[in-house]
N, C-alpha and C positions, 0 to 999 in steps of 0.2 A: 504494500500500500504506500504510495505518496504520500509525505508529508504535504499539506496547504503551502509551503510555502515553498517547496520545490515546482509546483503545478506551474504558476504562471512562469518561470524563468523553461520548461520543457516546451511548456505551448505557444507563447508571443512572440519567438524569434522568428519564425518560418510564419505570419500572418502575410495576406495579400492579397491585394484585389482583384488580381486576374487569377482564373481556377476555371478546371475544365472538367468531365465528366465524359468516360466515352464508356459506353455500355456493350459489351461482347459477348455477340451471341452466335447461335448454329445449332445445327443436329448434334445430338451424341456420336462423339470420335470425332468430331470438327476440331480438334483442338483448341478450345474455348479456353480449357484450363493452364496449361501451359503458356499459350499465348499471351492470357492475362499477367500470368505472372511474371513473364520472363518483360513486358510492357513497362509493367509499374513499376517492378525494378532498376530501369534503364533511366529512370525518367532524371531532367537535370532538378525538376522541382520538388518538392515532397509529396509523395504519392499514394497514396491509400487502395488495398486488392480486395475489394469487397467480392467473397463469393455465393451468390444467391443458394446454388446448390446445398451448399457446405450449412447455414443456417436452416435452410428445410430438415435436415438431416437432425437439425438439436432436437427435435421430436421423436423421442425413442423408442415409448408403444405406441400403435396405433398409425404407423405415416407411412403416409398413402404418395404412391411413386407415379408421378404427372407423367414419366415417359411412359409407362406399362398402360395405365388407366388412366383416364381424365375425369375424373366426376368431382361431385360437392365437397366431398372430404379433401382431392386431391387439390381443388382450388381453393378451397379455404385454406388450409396450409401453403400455398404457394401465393397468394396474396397475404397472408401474416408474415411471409419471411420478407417477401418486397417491401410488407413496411417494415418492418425492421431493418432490412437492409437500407431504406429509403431515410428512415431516421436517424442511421448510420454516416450517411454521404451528408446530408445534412450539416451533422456534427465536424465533420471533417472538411467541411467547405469555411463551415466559420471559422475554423480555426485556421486556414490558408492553404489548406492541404488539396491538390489533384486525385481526382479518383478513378478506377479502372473498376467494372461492374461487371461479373462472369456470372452469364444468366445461361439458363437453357433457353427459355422459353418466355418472353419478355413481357406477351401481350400487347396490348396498344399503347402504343411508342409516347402516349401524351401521359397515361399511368406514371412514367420517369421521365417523361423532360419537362410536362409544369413543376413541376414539387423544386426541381433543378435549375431551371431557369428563375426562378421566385428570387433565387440567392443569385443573380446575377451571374451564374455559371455556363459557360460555353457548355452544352450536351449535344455528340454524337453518338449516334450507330452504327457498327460495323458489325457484319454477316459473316462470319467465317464458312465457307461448303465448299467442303473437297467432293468429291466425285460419292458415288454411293459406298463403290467398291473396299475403299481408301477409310470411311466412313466407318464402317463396317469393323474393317480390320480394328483398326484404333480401338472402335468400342470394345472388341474384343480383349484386349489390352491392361485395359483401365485396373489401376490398383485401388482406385477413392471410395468405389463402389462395385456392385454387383453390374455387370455387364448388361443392356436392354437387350429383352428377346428380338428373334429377326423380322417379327411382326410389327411391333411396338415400333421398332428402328427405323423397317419403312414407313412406317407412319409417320412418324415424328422428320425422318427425311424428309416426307414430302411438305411438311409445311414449309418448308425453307426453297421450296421447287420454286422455279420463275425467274423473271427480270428485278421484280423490285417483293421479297419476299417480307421486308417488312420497309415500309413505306417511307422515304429519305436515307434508307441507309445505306454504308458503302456496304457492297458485295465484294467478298476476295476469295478466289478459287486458288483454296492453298492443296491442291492433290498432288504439286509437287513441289514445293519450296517449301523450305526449313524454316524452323519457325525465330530466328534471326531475319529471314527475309521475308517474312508476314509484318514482323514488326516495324520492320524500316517503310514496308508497303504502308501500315497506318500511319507511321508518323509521315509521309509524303502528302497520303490522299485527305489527312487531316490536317495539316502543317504544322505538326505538333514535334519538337526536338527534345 
C-alpha cells in the first residue's frame, strides 16, 4: 500500500493534455493480445494495457464465454467488464497516461469512444484479421485461455468479415507480418510514435 504522500509525487509527473486511446480488436488468434502489449510497451508516452478479456475472466463461477455462446449472461458480463475497463481508461487518462484497449468483441464503437472523447482523448480503432487459416492456428495456440471451438471460431471470424467490419476502423491483414511490423503499421496509419 502507498503511503498518501508518496501518491501524488508517483502520479503528477507524467500528467498531460494530449492522451490517446486506441482500442484493439479481431477474431480469436488475430493476435489482439500480443499486439497490444508489445504497442503499449513501445510507447514514448506512459501507456496503460487494459485487457477486456483478462477482466471478464475475474468472474470465477458462473462466466459465460461470449466466443462459444452469446446470450444474456454472456453480455451482461461483457458489458460489466467494458465498464470497468471503461472506468479504468478513464482513470488513467486523468492522470496523463495513453491507453491500449484489447477487446475481443467491442460492440458499437460509440459504447468506447463517447465515454473517451468526454476526457478530451484522441480514440481509434484498429481490426486486427489475418486470414481464417492463420486465425485458427493461433487460437489453437493460446496459453490465456481454453482455445474456441471451430464453430464458435467461424462465427466469431465472420463478424470481422468485410471492408469496414467495425465502422471507422483501421483494418490490418496481419497473416503474415510479425507482430513488430503490425505495430509500426499502427503507429503509421494512426500517427502515433
Amino acid at each position: 500500500m502507498l503511503s498518501s504522500d508518496l501518491r501524488p509525487r508517483l502520479l503528477t509527473p507524467h500528467r498531460r493534455s494530449a492522451k490517446r486511446v486506441v482500442l484493439l480488436t479481431g477474431p480469436s488468434g488475430a493476435g489482439k493480445s500480443v499486439t497490444a502489449e508489445t504497442f503499449a510497451a513501445t510507447r514514448q508516452s506512459p501507456t496503460a494495457l487494459l485487457d477486456q478479456d483478462l477482466v471478464r475472466t475475474f468472474v470465477k463461477s458462473g462466466f459465460a464465454r461470449p466466443d462459444v455462446e452469446w446470450g444474456p449472461e454472456a453480455e451482461r458480463q461483457w458489458l460489466l467488464s467494458r465498464t470497468i475497463c471503461l472506468d479504468a481508461v478513464g482513470r488513467y487518462l486523468d492522470e496523463g497516461f495513453d491507453c491500449v484497449i484489447d477487446v475481443y468483441a467491442p460492440g458499437p464503437d460509440d459504447l468506447w469512444r463517447r465515454p473517451v472523447r468526454k476526457r478530451g482523448a484522441r480514440f481509434d480503432t484498429v481490426v486486427l484479421r489475418p486470414s481464417f487459416e492463420i486465425a485458427v492456428a493461433r487460437n489453437q495456440t493460446r496459453s490465456d485461455h481454453e482455445p474456441t471451438d471451430a464453430a464458435a471460431h467461424g462465427r466469431n471470424y465472420e463478424t470481422f468479415a468485410g471492408p469496414a467490419p467495425v465502422p471507422g476502423a483501421v483494418v490490418i491483414d496481419n497473416t503474415s507480418i510479425s507482430v513488430v511490423e503490425v505495430v509500426r503499421s499502427i503507429e503509421q496509419l494512426l500517427n502515433w510514435s
